[in-house]
C-alpha positions in Angstrom: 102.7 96.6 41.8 104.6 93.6 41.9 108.3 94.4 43.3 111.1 92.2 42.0 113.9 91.7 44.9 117.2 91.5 44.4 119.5 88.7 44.8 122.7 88.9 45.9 125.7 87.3 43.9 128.6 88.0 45.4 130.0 84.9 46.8 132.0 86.9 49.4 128.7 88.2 50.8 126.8 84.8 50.5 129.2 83.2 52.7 129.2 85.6 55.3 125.4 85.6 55.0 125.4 81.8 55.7 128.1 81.6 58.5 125.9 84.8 60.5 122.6 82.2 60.0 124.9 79.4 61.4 126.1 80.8 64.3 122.5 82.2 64.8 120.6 79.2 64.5 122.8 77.3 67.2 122.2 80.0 69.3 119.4 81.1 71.7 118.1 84.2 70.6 116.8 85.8 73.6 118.2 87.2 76.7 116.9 85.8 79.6 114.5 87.6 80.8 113.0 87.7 84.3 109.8 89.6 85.2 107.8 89.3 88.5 104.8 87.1 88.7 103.9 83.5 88.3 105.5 81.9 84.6 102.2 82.3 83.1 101.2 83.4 79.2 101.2 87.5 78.9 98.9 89.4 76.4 100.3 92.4 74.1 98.3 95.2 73.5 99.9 96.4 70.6 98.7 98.2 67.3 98.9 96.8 64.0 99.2 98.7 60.9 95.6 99.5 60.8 95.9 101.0 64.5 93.9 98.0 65.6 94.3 96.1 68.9 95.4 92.8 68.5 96.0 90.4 71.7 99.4 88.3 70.7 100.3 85.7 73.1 103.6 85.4 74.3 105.9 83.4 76.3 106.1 84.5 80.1 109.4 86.6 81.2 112.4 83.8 82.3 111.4 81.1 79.1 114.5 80.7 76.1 113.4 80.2 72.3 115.5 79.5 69.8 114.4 81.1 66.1 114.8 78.7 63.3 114.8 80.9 59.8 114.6 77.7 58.2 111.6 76.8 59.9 108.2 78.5 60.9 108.6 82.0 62.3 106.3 83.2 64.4 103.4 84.9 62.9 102.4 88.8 64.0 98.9 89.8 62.5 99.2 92.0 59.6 102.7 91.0 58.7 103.9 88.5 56.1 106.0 85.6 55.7 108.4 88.2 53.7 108.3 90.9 55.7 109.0 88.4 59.2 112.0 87.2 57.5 113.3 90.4 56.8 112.9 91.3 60.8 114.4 88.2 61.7 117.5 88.8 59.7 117.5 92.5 61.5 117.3 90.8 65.0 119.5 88.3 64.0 122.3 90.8 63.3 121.7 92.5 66.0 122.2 89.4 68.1 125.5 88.6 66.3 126.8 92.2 66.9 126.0 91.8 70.3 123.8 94.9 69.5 121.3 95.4 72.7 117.9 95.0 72.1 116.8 98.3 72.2 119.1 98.8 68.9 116.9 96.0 67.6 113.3 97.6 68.2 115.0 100.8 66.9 116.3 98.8 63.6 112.9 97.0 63.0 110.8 100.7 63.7 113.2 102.2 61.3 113.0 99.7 58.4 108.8 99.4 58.6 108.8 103.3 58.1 111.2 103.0 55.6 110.3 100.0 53.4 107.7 97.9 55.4 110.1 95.6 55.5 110.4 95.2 51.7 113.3 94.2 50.6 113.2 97.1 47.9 115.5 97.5 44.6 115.1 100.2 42.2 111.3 101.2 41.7 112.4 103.4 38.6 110.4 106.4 38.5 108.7 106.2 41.9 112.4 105.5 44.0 113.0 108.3 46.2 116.3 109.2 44.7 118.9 106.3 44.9 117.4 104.8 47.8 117.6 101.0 48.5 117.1 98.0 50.2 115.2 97.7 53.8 116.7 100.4 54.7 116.3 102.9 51.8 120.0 103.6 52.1 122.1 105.3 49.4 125.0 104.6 47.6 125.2 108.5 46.7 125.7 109.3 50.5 128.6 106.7 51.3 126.1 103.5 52.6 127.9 101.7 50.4 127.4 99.7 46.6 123.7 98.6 45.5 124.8 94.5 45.7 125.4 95.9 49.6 122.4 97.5 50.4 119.8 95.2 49.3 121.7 92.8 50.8 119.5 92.4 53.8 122.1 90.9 56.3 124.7 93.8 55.2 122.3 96.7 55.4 121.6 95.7 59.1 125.3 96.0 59.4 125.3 98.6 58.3 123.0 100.6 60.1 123.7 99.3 63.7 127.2 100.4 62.7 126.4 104.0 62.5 124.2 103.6 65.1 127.1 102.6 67.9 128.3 105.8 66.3 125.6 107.8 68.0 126.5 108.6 71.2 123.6 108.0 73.7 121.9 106.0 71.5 120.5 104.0 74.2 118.9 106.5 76.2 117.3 108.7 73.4 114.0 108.0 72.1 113.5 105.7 69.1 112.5 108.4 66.5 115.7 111.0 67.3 118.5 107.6 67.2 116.9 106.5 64.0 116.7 110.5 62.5 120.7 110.8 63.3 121.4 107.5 60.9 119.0 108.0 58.7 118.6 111.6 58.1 115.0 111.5 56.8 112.7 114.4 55.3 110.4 113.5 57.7 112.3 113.1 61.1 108.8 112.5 63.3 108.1 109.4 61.6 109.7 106.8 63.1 108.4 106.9 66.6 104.5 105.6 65.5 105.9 102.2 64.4 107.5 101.4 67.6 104.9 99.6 69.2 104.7 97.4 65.9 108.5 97.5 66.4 108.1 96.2 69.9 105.6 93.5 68.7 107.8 91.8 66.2 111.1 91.6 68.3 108.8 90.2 71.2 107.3 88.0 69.1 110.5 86.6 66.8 112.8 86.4 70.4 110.4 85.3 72.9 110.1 88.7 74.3 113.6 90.5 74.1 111.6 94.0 73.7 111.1 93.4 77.3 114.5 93.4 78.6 116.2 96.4 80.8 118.6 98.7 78.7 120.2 98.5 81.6 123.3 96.4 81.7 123.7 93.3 83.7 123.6 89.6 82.7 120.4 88.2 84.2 118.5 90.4 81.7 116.0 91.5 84.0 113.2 93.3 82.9 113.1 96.9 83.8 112.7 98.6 87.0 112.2 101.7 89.0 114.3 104.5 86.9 115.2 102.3 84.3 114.0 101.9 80.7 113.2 98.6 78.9 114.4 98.1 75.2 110.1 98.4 74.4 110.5 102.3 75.8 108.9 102.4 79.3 109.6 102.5 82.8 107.8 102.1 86.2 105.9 105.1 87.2 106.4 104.9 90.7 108.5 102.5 92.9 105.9 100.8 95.1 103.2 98.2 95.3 99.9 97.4 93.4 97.2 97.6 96.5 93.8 98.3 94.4 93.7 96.6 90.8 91.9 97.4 87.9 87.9 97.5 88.0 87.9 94.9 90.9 84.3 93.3 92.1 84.5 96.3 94.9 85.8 98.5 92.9 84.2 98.0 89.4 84.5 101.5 88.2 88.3 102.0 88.9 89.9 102.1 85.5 93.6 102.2 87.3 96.1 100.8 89.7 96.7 102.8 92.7 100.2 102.4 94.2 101.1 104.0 97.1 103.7 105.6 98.7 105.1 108.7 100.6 104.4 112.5 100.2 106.8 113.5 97.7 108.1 110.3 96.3 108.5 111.1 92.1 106.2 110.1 89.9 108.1 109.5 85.9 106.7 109.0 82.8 106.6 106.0 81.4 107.3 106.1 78.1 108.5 109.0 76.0 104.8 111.2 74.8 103.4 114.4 74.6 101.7 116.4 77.7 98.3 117.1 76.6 96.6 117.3 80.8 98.4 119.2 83.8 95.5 120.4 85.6 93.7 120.4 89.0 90.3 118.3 89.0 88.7 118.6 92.3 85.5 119.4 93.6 83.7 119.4 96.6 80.6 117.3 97.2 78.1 120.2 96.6 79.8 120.7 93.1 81.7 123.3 93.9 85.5 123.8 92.9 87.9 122.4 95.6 91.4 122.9 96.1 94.4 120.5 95.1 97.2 122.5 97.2 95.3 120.1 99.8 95.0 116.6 100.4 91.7 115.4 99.6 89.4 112.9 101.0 86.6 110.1 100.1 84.3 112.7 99.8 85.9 115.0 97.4 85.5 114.0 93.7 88.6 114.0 90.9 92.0 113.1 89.8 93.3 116.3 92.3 96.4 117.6 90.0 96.9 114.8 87.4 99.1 115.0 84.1 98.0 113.2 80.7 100.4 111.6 78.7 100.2 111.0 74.7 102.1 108.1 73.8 103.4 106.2 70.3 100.4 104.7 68.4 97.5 106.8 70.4 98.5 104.8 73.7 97.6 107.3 76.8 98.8 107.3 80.3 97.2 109.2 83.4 98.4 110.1 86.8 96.8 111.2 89.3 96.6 113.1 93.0 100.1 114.9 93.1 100.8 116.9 96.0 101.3 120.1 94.2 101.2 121.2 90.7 102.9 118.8 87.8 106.3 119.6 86.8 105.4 119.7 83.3 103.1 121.5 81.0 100.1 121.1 78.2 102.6 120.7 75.1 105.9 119.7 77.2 107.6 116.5 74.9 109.0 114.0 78.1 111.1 111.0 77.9 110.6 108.0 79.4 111.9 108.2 82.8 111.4 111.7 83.4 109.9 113.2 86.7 106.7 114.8 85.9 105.5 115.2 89.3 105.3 114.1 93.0 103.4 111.9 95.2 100.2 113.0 97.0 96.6 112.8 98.3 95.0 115.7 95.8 91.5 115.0 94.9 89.5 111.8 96.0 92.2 110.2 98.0 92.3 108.3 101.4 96.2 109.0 101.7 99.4 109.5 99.3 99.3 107.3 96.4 99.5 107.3 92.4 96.4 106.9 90.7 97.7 105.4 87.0 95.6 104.6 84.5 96.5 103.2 80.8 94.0 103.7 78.0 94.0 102.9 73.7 93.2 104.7 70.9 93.8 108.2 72.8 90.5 107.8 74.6 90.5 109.6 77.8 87.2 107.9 78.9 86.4 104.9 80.8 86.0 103.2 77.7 89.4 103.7 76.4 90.9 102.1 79.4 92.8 98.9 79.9 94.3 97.5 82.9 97.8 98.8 83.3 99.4 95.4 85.2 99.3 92.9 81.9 100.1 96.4 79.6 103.0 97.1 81.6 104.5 93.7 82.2 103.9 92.9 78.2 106.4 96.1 77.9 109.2 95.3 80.5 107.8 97.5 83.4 106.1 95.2 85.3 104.5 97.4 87.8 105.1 96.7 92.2 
């Protein structure tokens, strides 16, 4: 069905339209952003609409990019010249409202669930109610006249401006901010598009999904106990001393980090508990305690928590020092303690075993190595 936008006419709006897109264009629309490591290209692991993995390359944390909307945007697989220029405008008005970017990877999740970024009139029969624009706003419920709402650079206006409303925006997760403005029928459906979300603002601001919610003007991206704009945080504070499937190591499908008994291990991104279990067992097969630190010889994770995250993404941690502080069917935000650091299970000393894996597969197959996932996100892990 072919879907005819509307254009704006009011010369009132047209001219704040253009002066926004001045001011924008003359500006750099990133924070800088500093991440550790060497200034060297990162890959995204990201879904696209089909729930497929698509590697996006992207500029290293510390670089500056300017967007021009009158020239080539950036392309993101699965999303088209349309639907980019409607994100832009949503970043872009973020950036002029001096909106963080966490509000922007919240606007750009919202607007995918509610219009894929179609710039939507009236659909006639099939318009849910009186429902318009990027947004699906409604004049009905106060958002303000038609000519507004599909009036892409005033819709974004308009939501950030009830979202400032919120109180705690910031810290919530992206599907409860976006439910309190936009009061859906189906309140759960924001959260699977913010990896796509997350993709987008990375990819239109040179990785602005990366930054720290956390105020301060280097723009660093996030650490220990905080939360980038993408969602996440660091499990653990500490260093990365075995990597991912190394030549000794080939079948280690994690990072181990240690650190001290009792040091607390968080979630790193908001999800769903589906694991908090003991796996240990002795090297006859037998079952072997986890209230215990383990050894070489014992096999398993000791007591180890699953995490279900947005767009089937799956993090595990492994060899507490005592049972999780969470249970099977527990929602936890990012940032949240969900255990403490031990030597359960097959374990030389204290340390978190985390593991990162696609697709919701809990095997070795599903899993990817957490350094270049975590960095890509604004959590660069050690």
């Amino acid at each position: 069905m072919a879907i005819q936008l509307t254009e704006v006419t009011d010369d009132a709006q047209k001219r704040q339209s253009t002066s926004l897109w001045r001011r924008w264009l003359w500006s750099v629309s990133m924070l800088s952003i500093c991440c550790v490591g060497s200034m060297v290209a990162l890959v995204l692991f990201m879904t696209n609409a089909a729930d497929q993995q698509q590697p996006i390359e992207l500029a290293s944390c510390g670089t500056q990019r300017t967007v021009d909307l009158e020239g080539d945007l950036p392309s993101v697989s699965g999303i088209n010249d349309e639907q980019m220029h409607n994100a832009a405008i949503i970043v872009a008005v973020g950036q002029d409202m001096d909106i963080p970017p966490r509000g922007w990877v919240i606007a750009v999740a919202t607007a995918i669930q509610e219009s894929s970024l179609i710039n939507l009139g009236h659909l006639g029969e099939l318009n849910d109610h009186d429902s318009l624009g990027l947004f699906q706003q409604r004049p009905s419920q106060g958002w303000g006249t038609p000519e507004e709402i599909t009036d892409p650079v005033k819709s974004s206006e308009l939501f950030y401006e009830k979202l400032l409303r919120v109180e705690g925006w910031e810290q919530m997760s992206l599907t409860r901010a976006a439910q309190i403005v936009q009061i859906s029928a189906f309140p759960d459906a924001y959260a699977k598009h913010e990896p796509r979300s997350v993709e987008i603002v990375n990819a239109l601001t040179g990785g602005g999904a990366r930054v720290s919610t956390v105020a301060n003007d280097a723009g660093e991206c996030a650490g220990a106990g905080e939360v980038s704009a993408a969602g996440w945080t660091v499990p653990l504070d500490a260093p990365v001393t075995s990597g991912f499937r190394t030549v000794s190591r080939p079948s280690h499908h994690g990072v181990d980090m240690p650190a001290q008994h009792g040091e607390p291990v968080y979630a790193a991104a908001d999800g769903l508990v589906i694991t908090a279990e003991c796996n240990a067992w002795a090297p006859g097969g037998g079952a072997y305690s986890c209230d215990v630190d383990g050894s070489p010889s014992i096999q398993g994770c000791g007591w180890y928590v699953n995490i279900l995250h947005a767009s089937d993404i799956l993090t595990r941690y492994c060899h507490f020092e005592r049972a999780p502080e969470v249970q099977v069917g527990d929602q936890v935000r990012a940032g949240q303690i969900i255990g403490y650091v031990g030597s359960s299970g097959n374990s030389s000393g204290p340390h978190l075993h985390f593991e990162v894996h696609l697709n919701a597969d809990r095997s070795p197959a599903g899993a990817i190595d957490p350094e270049p996932f975590m960095q890509s996100v604004g959590a660069p892990l050690g």
